[in-house]
C-alpha positions in Angstrom: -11.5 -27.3 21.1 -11.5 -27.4 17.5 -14.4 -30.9 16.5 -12.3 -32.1 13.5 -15.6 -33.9 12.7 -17.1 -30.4 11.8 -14.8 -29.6 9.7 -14.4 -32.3 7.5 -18.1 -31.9 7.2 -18.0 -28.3 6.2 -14.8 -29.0 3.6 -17.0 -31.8 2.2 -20.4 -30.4 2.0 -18.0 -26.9 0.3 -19.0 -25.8 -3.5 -15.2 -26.0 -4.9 -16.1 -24.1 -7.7 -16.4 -21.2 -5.8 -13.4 -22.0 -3.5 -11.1 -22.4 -7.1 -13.0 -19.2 -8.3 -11.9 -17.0 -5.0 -8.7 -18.2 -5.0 -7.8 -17.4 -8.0 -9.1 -13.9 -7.7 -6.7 -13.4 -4.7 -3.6 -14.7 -7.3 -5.0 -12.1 -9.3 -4.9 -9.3 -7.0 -1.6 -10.5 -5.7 -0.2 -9.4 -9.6 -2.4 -6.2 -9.8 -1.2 -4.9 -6.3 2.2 -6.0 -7.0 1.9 -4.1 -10.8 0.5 -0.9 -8.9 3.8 -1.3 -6.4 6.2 -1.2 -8.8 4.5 2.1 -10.7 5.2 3.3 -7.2 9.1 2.9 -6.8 9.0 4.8 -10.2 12.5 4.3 -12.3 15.4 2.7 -10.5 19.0 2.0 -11.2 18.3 -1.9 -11.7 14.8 -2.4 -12.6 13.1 -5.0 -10.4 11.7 -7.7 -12.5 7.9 -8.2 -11.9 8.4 -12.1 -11.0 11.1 -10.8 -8.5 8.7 -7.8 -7.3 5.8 -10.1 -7.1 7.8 -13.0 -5.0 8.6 -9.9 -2.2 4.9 -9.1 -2.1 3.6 -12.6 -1.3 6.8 -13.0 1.3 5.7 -9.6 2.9 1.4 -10.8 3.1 3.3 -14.1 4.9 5.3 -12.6 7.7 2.5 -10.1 8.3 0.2 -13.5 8.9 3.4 -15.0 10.8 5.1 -12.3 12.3 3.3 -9.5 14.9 4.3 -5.6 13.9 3.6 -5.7 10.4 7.0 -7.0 10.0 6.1 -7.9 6.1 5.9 -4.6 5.5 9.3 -3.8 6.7 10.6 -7.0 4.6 8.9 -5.4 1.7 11.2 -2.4 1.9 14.5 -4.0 2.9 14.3 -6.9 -0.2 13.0 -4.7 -2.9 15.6 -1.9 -2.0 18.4 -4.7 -2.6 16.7 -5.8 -5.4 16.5 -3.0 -7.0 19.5 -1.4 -5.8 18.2 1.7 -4.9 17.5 3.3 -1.4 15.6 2.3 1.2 14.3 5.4 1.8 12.6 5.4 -1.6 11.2 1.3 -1.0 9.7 3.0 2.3 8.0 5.9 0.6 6.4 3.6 -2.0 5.2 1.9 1.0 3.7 4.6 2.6 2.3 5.8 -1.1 0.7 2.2 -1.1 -1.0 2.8 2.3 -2.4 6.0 1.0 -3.9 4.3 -2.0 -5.5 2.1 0.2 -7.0 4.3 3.1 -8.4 6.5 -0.1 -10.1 3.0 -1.5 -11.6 1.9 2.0 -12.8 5.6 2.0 -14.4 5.6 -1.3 -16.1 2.0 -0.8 -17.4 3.1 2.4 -19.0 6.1 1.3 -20.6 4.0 -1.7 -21.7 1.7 0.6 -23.5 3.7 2.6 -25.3 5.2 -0.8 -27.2 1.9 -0.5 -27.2 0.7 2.7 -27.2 2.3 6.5 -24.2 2.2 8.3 -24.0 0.5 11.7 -23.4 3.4 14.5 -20.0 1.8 14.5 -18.5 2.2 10.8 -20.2 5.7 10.8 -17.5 6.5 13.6 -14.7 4.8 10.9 -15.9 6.8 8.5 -15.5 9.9 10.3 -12.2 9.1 11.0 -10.8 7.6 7.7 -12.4 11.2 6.1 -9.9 13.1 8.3 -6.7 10.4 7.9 -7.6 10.9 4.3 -7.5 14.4 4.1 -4.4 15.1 6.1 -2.6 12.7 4.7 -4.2 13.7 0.8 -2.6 17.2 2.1 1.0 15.8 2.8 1.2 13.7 0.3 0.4 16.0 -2.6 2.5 19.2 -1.1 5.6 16.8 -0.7 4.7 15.6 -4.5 4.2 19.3 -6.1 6.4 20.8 -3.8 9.2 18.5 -3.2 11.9 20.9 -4.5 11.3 23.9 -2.6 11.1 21.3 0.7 14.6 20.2 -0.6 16.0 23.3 -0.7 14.5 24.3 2.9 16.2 20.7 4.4 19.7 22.1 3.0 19.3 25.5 4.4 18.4 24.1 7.9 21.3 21.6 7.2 24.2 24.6 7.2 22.3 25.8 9.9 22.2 22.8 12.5 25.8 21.5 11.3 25.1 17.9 12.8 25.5 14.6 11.2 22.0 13.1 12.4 20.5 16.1 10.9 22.5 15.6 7.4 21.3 12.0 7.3 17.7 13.0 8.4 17.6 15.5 5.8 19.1 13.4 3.0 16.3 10.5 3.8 13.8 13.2 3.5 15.1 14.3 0.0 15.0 10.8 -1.4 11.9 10.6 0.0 10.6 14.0 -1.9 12.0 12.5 -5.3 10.4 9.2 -4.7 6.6 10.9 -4.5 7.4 12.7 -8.2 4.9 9.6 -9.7 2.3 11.6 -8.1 2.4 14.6 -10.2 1.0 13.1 -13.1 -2.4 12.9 -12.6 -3.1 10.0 -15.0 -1.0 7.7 -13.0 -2.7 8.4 -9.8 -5.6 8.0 -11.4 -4.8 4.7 -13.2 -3.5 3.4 -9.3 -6.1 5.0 -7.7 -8.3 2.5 -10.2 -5.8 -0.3 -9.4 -6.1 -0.1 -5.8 -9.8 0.1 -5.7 -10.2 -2.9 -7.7 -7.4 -4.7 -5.2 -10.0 -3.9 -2.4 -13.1 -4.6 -4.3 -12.0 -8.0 -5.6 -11.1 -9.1 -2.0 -14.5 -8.1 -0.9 -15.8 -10.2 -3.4 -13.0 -12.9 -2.3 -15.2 -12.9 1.0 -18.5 -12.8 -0.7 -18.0 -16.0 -2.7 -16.1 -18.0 0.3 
């Protein structure tokens, strides 16, 4: 049902500075997201090179387009573990660091927002809720960061305890895990990606603004 008429029309009668102007923005944020992901997998035995790192990204953005599931995402984890030879359990944390960063930045650019502007009924409902994701999850996060070592030590006791194998690879995952959060004791750094990611969603609002 699509009048191919119409939309010739529309790409003709389109200001192509702007189009060049957003698109380049969204090859910027590419880099700065991919920059703020690799911060995230911290130090690994084979350093991923950003090129490489940056390459996964844009593979992982396709298959979520493609592929129902968020099957990108799971890409994400399986090519950068190889890549960086490291485990997958640590790809999967940065991962789930990543979403953090980003439920915190659609938090804090909602609240702006509605400095300015009243909310629809709606997105007063989503703010509710991303409030509470963001404190449970601020909660988790930060008591698995600080406190990673004495969780460690709690997995091993329960591991001599329980004995069996799918608890020993359960609890090993979990360890790796632990480690893989230690970029978040440094303030500085989660304040730099905290910076990064905000930009990452401001600069695609402003993607949507110009198109």
């Amino acid at each position: 049902g699509v009048s191919w008429a119409q939309v010739g029309g529309t790409l003709a009668a389109a200001d192509y500075e702007l189009v060049v102007l957003a698109a380049s923005i969204v090859v910027g944020v590419a880099a700065l997201r991919t920059w703020c992901w690799m911060r995230l997998y911290g130090p690994t035995p084979s350093p991923v090179p950003f090129s490489r790192a940056w390459g996964i990204l844009l593979a992982g953005q396709l298959l979520n387009f493609a592929v129902p599931a968020r099957s990108g995402d799971m890409a994400r984890v399986y090519l950068v573990s190889k890549a960086g030879s490291f485990p997958m359990a640590a790809a999967a944390t940065s991962l789930f660091i990543e979403k953090f960063f980003d439920l915190t930045s659609c938090l804090l650019i909602v609240l702006l927002i509605s400095v300015w502007v009243e909310l629809p009924a709606a997105l007063v409902r989503v703010r509710v809720g991303l409030v509470l994701a963001c404190l449970t999850l601020t909660f988790l996060v930060f008591v698995g960061a600080w406190r990673a070592e004495a969780v460690g030590r709690w997995l091993e006791r329960r591991e001599r305890l329980h004995g069996p194998a799918w608890w020993s690879r359960l609890a090993g995952v979990l360890e790796v895990g632990l480690q893989s959060l230690a970029v978040l004791r440094r303030w500085q750094w989660v304040l730099a990606l905290q910076i990064g990611y905000l930009t990452v969603w401001g600069s695609l609002g402003f993607t949507t603004y110009l198109v």
